[in-house]
C-alpha positions as CSV (number, residue, x, y, z in Angstrom):
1,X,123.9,157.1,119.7
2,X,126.3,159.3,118.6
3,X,129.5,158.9,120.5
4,X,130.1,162.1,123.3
5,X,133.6,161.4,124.9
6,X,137.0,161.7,123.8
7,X,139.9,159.7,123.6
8,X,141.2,161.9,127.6
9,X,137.9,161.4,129.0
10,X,138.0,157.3,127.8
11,X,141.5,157.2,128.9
12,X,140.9,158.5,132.7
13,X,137.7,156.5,132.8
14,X,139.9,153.5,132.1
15,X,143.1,154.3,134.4
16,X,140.0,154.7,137.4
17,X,138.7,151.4,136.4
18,X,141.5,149.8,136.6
19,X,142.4,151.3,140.0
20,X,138.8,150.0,141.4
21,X,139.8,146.6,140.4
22,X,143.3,146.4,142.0
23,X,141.9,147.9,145.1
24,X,138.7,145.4,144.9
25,X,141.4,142.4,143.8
26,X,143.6,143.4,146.8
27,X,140.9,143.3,149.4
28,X,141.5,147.8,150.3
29,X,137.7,147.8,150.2
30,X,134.9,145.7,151.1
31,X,131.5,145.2,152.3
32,X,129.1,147.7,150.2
33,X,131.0,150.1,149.1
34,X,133.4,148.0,147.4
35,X,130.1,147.0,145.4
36,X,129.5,150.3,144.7
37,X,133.0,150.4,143.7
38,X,132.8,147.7,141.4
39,X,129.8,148.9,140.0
40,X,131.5,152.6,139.0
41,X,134.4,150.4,137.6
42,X,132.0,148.6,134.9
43,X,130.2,151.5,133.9
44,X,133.1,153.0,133.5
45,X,134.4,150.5,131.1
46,X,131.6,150.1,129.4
47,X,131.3,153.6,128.5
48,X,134.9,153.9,127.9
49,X,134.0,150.6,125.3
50,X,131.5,152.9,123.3
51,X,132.5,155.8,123.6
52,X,128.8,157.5,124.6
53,X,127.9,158.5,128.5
54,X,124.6,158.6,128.9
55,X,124.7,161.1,131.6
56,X,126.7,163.4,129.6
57,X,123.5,163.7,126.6
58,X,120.9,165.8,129.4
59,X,123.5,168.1,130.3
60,X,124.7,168.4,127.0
61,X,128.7,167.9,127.4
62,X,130.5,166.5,124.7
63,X,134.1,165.8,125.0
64,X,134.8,164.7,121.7
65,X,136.7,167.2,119.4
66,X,134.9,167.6,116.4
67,X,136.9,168.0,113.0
68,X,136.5,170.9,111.3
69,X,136.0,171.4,107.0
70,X,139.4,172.7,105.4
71,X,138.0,174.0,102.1
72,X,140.8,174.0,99.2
């Protein structure tokens, strides 16, 4: 697995996870859609965690800068 976000893209996932939570926590949603919610929130956290999104691979975005050589 070769990781496919960068550190924005793992940041916003995060900040929207959290914002899931606090809205689930509070009791703004319920009923289905908060579990829909709640699922969104852990995948985004767990693909925040490794840094890989699996739907990202089949239409080939990677957010992850890449270094470049510097040759002396």
């Amino acid at each position: 697995m070769t990781k496919n976000m960068g550190t924005i893209d793992r940041l916003i996932r995060i900040i929207l996870a959290v914002i899931i939570v606090i809205l689930l926590l509070n009791g703004s949603v319920a009923g289905t859609f908060a579990l829909v919610l709640g699922v969104f929130a852990a995948a985004f956290l767990g693909t925040s965690a490794i840094g890989w999104c699996p739907l990202y691979k089949p239409m080939n975005i990677n957010t992850k800068r890449t270094q470049q050589k510097q040759d002396s």
